[in-house]
Each structure stands twice: as C-alpha cells, then as structure tokens.
N, CA, C and O atoms as a GROMACS GRO file, in nm:
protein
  556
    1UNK      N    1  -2.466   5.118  -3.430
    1UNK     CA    2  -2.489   5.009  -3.522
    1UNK      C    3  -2.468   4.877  -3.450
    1UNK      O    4  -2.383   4.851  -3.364
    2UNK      N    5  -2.563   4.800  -3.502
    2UNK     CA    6  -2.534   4.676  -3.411
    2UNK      C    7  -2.542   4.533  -3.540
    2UNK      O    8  -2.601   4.514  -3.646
    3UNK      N    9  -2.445   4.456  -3.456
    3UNK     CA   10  -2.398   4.352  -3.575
    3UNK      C   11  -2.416   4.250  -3.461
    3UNK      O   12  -2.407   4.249  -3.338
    4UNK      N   13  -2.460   4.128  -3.603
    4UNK     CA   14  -2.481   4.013  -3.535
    4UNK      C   15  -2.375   3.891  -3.566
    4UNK      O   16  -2.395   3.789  -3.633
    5UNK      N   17  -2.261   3.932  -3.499
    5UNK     CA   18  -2.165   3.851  -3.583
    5UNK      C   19  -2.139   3.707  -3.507
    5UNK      O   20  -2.129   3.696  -3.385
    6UNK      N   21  -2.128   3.582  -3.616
    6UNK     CA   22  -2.081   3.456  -3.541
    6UNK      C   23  -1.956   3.429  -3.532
    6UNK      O   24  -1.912   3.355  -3.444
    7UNK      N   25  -1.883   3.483  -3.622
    7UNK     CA   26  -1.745   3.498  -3.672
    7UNK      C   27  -1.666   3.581  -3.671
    7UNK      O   28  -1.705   3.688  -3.716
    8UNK      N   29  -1.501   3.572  -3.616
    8UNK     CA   30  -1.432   3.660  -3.650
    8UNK      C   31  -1.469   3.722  -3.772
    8UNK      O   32  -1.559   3.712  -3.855
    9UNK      N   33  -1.359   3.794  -3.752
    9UNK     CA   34  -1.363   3.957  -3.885
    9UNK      C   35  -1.288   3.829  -3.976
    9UNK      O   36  -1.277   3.715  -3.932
   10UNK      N   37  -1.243   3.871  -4.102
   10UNK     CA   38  -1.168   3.780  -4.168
   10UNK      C   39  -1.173   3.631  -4.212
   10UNK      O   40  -1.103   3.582  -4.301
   11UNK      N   41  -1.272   3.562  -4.135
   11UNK     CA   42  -1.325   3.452  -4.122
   11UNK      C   43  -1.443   3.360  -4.208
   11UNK      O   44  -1.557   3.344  -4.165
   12UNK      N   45  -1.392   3.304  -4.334
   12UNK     CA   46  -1.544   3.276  -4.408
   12UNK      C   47  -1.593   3.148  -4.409
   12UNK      O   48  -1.668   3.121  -4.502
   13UNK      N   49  -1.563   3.039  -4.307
   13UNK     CA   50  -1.624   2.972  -4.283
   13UNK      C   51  -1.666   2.986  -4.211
   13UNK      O   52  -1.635   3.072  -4.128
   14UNK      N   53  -1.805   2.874  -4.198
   14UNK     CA   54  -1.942   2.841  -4.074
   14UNK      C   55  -1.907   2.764  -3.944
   14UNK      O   56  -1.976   2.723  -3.850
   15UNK      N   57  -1.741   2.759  -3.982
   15UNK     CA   58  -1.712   2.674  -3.804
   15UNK      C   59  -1.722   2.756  -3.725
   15UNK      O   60  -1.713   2.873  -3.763
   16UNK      N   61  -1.742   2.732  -3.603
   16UNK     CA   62  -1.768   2.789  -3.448
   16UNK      C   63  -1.683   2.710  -3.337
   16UNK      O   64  -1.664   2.594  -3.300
   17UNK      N   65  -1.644   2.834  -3.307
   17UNK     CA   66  -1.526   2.750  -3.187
   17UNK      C   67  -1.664   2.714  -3.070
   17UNK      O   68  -1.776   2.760  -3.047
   18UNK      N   69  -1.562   2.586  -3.010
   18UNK     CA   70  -1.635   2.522  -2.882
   18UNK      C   71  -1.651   2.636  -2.782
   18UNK      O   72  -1.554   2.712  -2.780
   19UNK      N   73  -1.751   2.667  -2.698
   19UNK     CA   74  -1.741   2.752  -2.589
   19UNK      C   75  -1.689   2.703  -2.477
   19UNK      O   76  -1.678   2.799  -2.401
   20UNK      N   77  -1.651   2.610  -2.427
   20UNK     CA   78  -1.611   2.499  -2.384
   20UNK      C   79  -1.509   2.398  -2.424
   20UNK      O   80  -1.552   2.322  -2.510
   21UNK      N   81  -1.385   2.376  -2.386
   21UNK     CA   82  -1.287   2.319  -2.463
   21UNK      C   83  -1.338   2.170  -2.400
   21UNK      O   84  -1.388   2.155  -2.289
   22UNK      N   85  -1.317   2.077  -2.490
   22UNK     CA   86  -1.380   1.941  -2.436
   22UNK      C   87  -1.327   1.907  -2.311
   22UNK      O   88  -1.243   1.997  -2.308
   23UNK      N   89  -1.314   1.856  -2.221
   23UNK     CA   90  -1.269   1.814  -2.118
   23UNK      C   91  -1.233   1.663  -2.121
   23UNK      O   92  -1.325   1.590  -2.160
   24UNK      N   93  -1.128   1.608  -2.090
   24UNK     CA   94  -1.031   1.499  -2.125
   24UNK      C   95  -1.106   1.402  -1.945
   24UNK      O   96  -1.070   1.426  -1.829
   25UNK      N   97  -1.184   1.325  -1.981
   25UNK     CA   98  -1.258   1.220  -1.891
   25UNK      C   99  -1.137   1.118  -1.842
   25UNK      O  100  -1.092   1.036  -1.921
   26UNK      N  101  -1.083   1.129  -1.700
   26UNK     CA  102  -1.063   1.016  -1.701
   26UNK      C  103  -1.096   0.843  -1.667
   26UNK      O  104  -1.112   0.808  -1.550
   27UNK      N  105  -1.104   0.764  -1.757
   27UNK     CA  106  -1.152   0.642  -1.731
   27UNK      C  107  -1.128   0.570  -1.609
   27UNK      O  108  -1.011   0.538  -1.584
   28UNK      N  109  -1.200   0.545  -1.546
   28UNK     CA  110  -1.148   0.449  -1.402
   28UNK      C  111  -1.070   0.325  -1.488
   28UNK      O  112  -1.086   0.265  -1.595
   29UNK      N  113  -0.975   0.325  -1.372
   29UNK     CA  114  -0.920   0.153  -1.440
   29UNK      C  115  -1.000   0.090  -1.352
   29UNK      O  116  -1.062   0.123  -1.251
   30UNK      N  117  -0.982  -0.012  -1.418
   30UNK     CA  118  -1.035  -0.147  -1.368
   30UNK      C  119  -0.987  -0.211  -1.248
   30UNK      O  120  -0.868  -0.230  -1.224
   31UNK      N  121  -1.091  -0.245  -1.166
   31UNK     CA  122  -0.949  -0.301  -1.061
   31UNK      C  123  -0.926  -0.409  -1.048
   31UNK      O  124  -1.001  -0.503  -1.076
   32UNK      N  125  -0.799  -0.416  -0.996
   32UNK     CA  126  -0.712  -0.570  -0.997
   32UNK      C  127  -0.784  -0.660  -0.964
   32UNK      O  128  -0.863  -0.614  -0.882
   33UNK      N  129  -0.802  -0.765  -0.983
   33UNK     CA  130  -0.792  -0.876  -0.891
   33UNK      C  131  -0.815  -0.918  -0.731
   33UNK      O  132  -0.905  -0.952  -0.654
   34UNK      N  133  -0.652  -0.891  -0.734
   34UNK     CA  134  -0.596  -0.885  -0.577
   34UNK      C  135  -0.677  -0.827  -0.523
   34UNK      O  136  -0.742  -0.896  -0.445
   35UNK      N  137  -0.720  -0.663  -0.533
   35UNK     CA  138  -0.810  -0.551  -0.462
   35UNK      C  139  -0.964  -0.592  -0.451
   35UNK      O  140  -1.036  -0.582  -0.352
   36UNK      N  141  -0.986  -0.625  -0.535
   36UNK     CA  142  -1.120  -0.707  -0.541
   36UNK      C  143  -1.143  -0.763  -0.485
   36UNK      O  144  -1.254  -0.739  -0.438
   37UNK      N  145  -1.077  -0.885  -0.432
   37UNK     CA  146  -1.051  -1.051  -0.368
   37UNK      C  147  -1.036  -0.955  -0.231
   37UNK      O  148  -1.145  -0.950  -0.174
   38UNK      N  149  -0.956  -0.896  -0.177
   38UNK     CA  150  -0.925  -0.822  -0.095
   38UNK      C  151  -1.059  -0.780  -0.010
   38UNK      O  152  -1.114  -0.838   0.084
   39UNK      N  153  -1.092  -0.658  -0.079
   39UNK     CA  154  -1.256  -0.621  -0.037
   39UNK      C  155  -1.341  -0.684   0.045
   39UNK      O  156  -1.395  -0.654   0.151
   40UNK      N  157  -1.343  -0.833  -0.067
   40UNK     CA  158  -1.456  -0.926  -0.068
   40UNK      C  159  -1.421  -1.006   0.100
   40UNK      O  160  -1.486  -1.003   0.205
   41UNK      N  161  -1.296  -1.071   0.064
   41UNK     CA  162  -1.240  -1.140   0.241
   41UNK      C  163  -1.246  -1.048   0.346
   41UNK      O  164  -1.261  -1.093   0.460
   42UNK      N  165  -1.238  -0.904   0.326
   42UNK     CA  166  -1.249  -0.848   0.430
   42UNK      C  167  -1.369  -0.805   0.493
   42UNK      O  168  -1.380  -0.758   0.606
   43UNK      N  169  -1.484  -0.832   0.386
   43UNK     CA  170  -1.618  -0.801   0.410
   43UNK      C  171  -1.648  -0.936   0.493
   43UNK      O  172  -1.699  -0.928   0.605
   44UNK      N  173  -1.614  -1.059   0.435
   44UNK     CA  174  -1.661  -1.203   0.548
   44UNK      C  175  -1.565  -1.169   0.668
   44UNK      O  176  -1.648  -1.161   0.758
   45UNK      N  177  -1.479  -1.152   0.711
   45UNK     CA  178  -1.381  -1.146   0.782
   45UNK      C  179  -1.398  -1.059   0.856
   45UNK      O  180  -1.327  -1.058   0.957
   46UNK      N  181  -1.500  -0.951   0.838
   46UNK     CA  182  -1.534  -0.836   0.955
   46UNK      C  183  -1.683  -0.895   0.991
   46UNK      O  184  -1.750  -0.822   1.064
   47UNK      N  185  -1.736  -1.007   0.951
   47UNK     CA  186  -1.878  -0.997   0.979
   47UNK      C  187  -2.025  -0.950   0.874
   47UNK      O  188  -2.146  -0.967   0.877
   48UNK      N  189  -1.914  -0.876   0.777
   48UNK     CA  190  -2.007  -0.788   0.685
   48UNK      C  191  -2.137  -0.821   0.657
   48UNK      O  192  -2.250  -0.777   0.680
   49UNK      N  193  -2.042  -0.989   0.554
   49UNK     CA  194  -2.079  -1.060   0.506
   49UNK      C  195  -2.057  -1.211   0.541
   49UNK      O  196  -1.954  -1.255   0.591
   50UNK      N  197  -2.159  -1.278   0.511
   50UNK     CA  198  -2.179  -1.447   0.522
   50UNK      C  199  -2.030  -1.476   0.438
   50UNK      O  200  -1.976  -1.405   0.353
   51UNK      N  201  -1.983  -1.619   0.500
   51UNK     CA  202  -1.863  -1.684   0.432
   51UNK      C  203  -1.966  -1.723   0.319
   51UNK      O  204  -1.942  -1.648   0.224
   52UNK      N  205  -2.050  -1.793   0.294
   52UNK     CA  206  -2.149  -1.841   0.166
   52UNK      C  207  -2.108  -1.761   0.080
   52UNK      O  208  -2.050  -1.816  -0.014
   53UNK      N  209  -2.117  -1.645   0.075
   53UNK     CA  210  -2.074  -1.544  -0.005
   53UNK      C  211  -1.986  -1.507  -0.112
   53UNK      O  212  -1.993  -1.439  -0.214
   54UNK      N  213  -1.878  -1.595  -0.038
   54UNK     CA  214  -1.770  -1.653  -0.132
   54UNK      C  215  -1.764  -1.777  -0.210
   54UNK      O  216  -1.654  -1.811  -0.252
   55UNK      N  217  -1.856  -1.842  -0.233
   55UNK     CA  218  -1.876  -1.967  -0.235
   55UNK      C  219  -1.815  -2.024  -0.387
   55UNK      O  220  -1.734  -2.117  -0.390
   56UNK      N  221  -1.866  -1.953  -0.517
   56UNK     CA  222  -1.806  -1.935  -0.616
   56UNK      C  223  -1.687  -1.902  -0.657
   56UNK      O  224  -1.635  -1.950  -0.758
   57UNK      N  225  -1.615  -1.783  -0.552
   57UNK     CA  226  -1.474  -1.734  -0.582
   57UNK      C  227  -1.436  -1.805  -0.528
   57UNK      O  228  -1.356  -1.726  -0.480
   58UNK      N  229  -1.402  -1.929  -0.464
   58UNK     CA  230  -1.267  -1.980  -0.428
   58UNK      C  231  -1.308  -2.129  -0.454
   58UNK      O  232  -1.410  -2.179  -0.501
   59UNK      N  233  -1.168  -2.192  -0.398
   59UNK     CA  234  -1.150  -2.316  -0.472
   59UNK      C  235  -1.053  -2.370  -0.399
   59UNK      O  236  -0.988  -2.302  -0.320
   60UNK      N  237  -1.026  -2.533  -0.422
   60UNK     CA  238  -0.980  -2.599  -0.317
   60UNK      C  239  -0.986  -2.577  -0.136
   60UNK      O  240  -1.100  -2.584  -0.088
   61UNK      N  241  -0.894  -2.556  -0.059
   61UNK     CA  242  -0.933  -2.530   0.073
   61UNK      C  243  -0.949  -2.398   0.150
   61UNK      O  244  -0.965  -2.388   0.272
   62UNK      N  245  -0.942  -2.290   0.051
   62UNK     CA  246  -0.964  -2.156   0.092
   62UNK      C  247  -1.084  -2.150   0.132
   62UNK      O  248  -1.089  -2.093   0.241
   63UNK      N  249  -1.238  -2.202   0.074
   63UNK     CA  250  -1.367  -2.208   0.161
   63UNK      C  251  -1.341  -2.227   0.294
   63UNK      O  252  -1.385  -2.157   0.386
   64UNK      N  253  -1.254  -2.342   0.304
   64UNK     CA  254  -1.303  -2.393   0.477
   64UNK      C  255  -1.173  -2.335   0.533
   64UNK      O  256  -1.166  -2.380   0.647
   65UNK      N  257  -1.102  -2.285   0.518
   65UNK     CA  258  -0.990  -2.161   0.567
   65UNK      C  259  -1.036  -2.047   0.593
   65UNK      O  260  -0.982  -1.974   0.675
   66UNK      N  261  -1.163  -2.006   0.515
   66UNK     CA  262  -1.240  -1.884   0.521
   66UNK      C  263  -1.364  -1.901   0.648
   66UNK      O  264  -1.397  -1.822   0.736
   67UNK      N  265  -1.416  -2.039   0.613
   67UNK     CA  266  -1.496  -2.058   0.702
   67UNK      C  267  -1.453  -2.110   0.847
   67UNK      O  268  -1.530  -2.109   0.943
   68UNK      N  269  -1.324  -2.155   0.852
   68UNK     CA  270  -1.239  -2.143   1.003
   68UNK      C  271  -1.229  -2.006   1.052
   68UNK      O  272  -1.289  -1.990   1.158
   69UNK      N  273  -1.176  -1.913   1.010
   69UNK     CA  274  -1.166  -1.790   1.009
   69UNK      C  275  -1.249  -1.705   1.031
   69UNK      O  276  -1.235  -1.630   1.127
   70UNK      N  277  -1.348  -1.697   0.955
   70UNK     CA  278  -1.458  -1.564   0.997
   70UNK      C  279  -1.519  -1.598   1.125
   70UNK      O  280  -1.546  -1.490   1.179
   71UNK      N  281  -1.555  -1.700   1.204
   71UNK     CA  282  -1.621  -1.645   1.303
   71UNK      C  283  -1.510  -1.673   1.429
   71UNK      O  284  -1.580  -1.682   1.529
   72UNK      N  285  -1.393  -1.688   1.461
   72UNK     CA  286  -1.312  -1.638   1.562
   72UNK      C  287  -1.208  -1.470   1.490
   72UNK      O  288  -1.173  -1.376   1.562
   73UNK      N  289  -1.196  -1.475   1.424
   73UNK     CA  290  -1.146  -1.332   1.368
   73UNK      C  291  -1.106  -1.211   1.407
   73UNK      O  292  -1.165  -1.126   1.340
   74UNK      N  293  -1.026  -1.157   1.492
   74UNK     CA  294  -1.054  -1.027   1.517
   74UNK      C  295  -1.103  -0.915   1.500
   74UNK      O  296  -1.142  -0.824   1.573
   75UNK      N  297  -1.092  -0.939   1.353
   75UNK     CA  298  -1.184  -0.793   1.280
   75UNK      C  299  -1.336  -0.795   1.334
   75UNK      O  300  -1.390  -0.684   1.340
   76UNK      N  301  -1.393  -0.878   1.363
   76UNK     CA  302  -1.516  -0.886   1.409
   76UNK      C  303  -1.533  -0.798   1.513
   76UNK      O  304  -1.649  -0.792   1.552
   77UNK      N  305  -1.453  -0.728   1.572
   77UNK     CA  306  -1.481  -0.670   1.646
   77UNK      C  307  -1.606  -0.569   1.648
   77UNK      O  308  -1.677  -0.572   1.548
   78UNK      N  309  -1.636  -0.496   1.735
   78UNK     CA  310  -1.761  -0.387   1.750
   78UNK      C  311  -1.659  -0.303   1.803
   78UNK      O  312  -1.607  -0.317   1.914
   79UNK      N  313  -1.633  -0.213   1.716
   79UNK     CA  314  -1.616  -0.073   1.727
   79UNK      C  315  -1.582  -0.038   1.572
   79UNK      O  316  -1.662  -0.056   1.480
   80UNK      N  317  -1.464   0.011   1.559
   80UNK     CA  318  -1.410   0.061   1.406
   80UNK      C  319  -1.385  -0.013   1.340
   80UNK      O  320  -1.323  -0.115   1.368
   81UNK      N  321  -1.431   0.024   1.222
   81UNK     CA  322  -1.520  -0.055   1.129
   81UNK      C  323  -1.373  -0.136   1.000
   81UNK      O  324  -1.317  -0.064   0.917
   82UNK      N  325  -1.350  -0.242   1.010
   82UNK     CA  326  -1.183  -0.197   0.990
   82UNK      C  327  -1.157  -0.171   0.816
   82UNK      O  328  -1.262  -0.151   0.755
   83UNK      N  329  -1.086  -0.170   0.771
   83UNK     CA  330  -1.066  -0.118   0.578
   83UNK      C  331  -0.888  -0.153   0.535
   83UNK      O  332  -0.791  -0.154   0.611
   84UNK      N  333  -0.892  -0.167   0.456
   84UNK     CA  334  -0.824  -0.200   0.374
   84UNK      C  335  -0.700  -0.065   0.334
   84UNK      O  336  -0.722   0.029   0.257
   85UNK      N  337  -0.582  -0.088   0.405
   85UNK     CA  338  -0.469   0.036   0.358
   85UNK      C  339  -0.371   0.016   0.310
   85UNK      O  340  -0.282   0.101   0.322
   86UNK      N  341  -0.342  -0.122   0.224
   86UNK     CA  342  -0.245  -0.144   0.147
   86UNK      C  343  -0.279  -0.244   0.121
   86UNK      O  344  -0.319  -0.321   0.209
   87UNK      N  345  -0.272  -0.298  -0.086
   87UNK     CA  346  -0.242  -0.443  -0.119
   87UNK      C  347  -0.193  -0.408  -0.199
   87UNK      O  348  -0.192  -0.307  -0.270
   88UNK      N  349  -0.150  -0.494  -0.191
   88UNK     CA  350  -0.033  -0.555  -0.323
   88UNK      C  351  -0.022  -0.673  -0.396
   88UNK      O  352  -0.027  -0.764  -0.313
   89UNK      N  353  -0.009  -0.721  -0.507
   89UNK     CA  354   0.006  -0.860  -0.553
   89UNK      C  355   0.110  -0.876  -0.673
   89UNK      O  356   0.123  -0.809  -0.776
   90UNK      N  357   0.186  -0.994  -0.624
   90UNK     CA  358   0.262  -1.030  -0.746
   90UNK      C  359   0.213  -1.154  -0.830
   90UNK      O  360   0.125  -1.236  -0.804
   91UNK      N  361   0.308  -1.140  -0.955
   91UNK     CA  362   0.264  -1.259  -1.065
   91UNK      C  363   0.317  -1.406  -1.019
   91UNK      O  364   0.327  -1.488  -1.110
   92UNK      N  365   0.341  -1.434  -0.930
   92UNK     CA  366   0.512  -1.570  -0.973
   92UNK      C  367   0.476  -1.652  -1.095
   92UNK      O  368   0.573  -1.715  -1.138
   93UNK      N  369   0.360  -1.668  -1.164
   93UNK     CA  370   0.347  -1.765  -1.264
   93UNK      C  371   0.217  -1.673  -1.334
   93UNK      O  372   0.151  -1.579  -1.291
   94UNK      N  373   0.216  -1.754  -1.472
   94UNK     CA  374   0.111  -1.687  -1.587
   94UNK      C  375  -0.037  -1.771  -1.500
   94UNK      O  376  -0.047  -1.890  -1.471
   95UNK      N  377  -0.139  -1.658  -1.477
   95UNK     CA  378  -0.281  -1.685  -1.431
   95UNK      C  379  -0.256  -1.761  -1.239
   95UNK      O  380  -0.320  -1.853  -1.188
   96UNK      N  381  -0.174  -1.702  -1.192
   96UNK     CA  382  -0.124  -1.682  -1.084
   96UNK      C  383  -0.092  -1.534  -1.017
   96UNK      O  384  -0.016  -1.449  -1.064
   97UNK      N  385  -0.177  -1.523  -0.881
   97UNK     CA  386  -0.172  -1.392  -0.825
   97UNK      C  387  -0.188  -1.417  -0.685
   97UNK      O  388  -0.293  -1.451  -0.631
   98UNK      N  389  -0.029  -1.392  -0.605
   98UNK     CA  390   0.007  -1.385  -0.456
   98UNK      C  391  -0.010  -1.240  -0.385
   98UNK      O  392   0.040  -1.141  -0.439
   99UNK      N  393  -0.069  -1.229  -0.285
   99UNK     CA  394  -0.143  -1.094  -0.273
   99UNK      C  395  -0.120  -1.094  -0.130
   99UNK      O  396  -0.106  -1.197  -0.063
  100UNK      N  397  -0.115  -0.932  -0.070
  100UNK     CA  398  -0.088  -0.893   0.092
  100UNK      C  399  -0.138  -0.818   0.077
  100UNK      O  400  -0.139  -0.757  -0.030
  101UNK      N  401  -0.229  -0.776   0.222
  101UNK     CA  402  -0.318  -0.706   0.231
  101UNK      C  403  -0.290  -0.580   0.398
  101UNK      O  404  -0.314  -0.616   0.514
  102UNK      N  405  -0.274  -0.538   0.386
  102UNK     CA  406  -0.281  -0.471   0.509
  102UNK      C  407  -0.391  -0.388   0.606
  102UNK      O  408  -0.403  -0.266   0.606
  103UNK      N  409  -0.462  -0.472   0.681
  103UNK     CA  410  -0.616  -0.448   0.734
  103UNK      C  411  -0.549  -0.352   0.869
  103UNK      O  412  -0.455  -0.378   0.944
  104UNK      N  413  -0.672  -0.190   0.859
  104UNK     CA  414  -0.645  -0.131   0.983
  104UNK      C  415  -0.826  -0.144   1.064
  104UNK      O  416  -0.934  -0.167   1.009
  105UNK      N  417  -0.796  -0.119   1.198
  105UNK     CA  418  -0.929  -0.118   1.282
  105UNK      C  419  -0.854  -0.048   1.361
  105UNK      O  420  -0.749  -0.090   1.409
  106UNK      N  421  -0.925   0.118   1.391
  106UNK     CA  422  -0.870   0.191   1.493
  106UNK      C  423  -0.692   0.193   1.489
  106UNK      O  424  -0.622   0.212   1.390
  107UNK      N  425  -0.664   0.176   1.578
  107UNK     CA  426  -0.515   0.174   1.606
  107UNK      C  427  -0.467   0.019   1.568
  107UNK      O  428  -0.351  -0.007   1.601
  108UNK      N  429  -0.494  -0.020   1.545
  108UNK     CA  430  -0.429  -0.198   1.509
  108UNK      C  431  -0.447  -0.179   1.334
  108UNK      O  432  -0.526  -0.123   1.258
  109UNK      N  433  -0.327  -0.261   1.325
  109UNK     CA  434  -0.319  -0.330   1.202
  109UNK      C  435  -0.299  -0.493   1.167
  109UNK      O  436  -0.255  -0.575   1.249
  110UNK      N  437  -0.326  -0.515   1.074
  110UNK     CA  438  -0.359  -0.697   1.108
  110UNK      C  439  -0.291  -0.674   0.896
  110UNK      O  440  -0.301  -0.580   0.817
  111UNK      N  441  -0.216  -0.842   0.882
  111UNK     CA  442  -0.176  -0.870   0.783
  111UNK      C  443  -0.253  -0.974   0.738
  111UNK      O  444  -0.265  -1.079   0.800
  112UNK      N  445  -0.328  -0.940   0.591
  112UNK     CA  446  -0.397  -1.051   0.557
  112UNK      C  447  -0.320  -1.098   0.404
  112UNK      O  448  -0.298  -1.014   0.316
  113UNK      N  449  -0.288  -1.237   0.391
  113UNK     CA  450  -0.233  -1.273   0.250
  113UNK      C  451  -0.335  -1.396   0.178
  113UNK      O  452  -0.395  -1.480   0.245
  114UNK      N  453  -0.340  -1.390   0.056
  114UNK     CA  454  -0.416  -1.479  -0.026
  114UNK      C  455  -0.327  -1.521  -0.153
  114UNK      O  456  -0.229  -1.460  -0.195
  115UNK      N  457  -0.388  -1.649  -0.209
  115UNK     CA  458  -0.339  -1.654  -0.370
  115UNK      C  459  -0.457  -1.649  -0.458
  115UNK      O  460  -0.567  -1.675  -0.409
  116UNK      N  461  -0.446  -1.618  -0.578
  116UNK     CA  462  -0.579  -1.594  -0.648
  116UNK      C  463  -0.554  -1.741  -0.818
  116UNK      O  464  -0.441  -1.754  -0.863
  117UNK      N  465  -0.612  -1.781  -0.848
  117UNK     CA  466  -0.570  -1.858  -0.968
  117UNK      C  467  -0.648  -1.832  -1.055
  117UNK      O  468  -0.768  -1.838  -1.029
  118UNK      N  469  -0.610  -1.798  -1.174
  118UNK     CA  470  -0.700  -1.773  -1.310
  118UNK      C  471  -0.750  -1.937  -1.390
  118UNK      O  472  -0.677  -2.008  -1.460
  119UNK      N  473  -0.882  -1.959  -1.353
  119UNK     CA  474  -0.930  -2.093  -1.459
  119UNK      C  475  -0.946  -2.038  -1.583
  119UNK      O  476  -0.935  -1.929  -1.638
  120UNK      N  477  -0.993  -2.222  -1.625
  120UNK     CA  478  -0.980  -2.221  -1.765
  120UNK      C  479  -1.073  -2.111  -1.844
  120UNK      O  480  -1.066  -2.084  -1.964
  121UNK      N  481  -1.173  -2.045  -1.734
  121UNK     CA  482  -1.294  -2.012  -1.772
  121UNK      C  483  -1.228  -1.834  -1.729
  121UNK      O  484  -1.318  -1.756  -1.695
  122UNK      N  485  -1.165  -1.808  -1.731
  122UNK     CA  486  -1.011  -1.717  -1.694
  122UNK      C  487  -1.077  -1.595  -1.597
  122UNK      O  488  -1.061  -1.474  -1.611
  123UNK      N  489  -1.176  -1.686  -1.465
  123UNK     CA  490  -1.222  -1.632  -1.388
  123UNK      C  491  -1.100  -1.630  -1.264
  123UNK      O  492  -1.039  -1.735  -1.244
  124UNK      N  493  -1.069  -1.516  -1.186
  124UNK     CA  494  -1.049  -1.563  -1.069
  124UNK      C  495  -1.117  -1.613  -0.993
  124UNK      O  496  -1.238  -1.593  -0.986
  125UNK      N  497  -1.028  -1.720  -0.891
  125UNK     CA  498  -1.062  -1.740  -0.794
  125UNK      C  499  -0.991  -1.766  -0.660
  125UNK      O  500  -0.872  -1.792  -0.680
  126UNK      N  501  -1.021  -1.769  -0.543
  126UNK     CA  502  -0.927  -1.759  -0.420
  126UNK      C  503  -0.855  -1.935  -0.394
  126UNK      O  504  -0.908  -2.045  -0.380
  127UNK      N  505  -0.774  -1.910  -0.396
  127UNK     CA  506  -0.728  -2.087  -0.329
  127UNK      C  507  -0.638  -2.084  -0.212
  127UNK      O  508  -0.584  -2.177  -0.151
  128UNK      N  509  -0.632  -1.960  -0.197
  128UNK     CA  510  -0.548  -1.989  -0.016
  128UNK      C  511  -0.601  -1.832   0.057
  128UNK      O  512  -0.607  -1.722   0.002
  129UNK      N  513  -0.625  -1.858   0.158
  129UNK     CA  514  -0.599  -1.731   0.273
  129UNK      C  515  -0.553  -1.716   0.441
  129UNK      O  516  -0.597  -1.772   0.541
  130UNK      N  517  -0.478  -1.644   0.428
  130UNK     CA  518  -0.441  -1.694   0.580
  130UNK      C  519  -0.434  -1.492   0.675
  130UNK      O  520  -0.418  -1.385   0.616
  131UNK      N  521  -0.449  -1.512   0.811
  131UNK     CA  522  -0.465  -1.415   0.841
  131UNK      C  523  -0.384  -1.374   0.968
  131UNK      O  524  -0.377  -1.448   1.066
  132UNK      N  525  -0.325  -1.259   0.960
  132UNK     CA  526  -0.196  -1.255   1.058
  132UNK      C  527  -0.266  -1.222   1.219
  132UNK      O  528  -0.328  -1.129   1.271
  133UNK      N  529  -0.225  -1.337   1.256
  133UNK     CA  530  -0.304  -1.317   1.400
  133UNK      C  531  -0.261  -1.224   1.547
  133UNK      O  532  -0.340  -1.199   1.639
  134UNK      N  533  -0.143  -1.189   1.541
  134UNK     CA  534  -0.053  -1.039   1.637
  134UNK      C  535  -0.116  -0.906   1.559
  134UNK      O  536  -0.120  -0.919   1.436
  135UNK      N  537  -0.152  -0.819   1.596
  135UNK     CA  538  -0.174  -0.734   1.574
  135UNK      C  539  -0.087  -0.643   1.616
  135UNK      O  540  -0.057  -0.648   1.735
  136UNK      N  541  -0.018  -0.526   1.521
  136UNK     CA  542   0.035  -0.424   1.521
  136UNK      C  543  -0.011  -0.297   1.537
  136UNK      O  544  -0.095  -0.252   1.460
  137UNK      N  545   0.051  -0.209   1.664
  137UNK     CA  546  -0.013  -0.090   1.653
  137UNK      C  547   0.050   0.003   1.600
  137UNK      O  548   0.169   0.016   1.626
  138UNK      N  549  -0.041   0.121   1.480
  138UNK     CA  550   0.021   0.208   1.444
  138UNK      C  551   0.087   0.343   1.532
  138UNK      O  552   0.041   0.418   1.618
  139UNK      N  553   0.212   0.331   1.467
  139UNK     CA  554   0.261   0.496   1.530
  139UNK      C  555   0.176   0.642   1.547
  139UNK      O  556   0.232   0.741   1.594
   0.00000   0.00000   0.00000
C-alpha cells in the first residue's frame, strides 16, 4: 500500500516544516571611517591612485600634505604591492576621528596616521596625514 502523506501521523494541520532551516545571514557592517580613509591614502600613496582623487575627502592642509607625499613615498615602490595590517581610530571629540594605520610591503612596515572630521553635511573628511618615514622590519 502506498500513501501519499504530507504530514505526520497525528497531525491536522496544512503546515509543512521547512526542508531547510532558514539560515541566519550575516550582515556586513559597515566600515569605519578610519578604514575607509585608510584604503583610500594608501591607494594615492602607493601610486594606485592620482592625489586628485582625494580632492573632495579632505580639507584644510591634508591635500597638499598628500600631494607632498605621494610622489617621494616609499610605498611607491615596484615590487610588493603594499596593504593595510592594522588601523585603528579613536574619538577624542564628538565628529572627530584620530586614526593609525600600519602599512606592510614585503618585509617592511611603515606607520601611517591621519585625523578625519565630521562636517556639517556629517560627511567625513581628511584634515591631517602624516607618514612614518623609518621603516620597520618584520620578525
């Protein structure tokens, strides 16, 4: 005998279990700021990208700090391609963000720090960067 059953024995409603238990998505967060800003300087700062590039995100003398910077730079180098292995940023004030960056290329590491300021328009933007010019080699 053959039965066409949808349902347990005992069972008189038309619900149907999931065959598939939903699966719990997790949402990317959003990323900071700091990490963002980060990215972006390290993309002019290796060559990636044009300083122009930044032209909108920053403000007061971080342009021409950026544009001193990218073309004597070390990261410019030709070989390994360098990336980003630690930032961090603190608050010291409301719509205020002080940020360290820790740039590797091959065996060297290089310290990059910025400040970020939230306008009225509660965009960031960059207003300082400076770039650690000794390079450290990793263990």
């Amino acid at each position: 005998m053959t039965t066409n059953r949808t349902r347990p024995a005992g069972r008189h409603d038309a619900r149907r279990p999931e065959a598939v238990p939903a699966q719990r998505h997790r949402v990317p967060r959003r990323m900071r700021p700091h990490h963002w800003f980060a990215e972006r300087l390290l993309a002019v700062l290796s060559g990636q990208r044009p300083v122009h590039w930044m032209l909108g995100h920053t403000i007061g003398d971080a342009y021409d700090q950026l544009a001193e910077l990218a073309p004597t730079t070390p990261l410019r180098t030709r070989g390994t391609r360098p990336v980003i292995r630690m930032c961090r940023g603190a608050q010291p004030a409301p719509g205020v963000v002080e940020a360290c960056a820790s740039i590797a290329a091959g065996e060297e590491v290089r310290a990059m720090a910025f400040r970020l300021e939230q306008g009225p328009d509660l965009r960031w933007r960059c207003a300082a960067v400076e770039l650690g010019n000794t390079p450290m080699r990793t263990r």
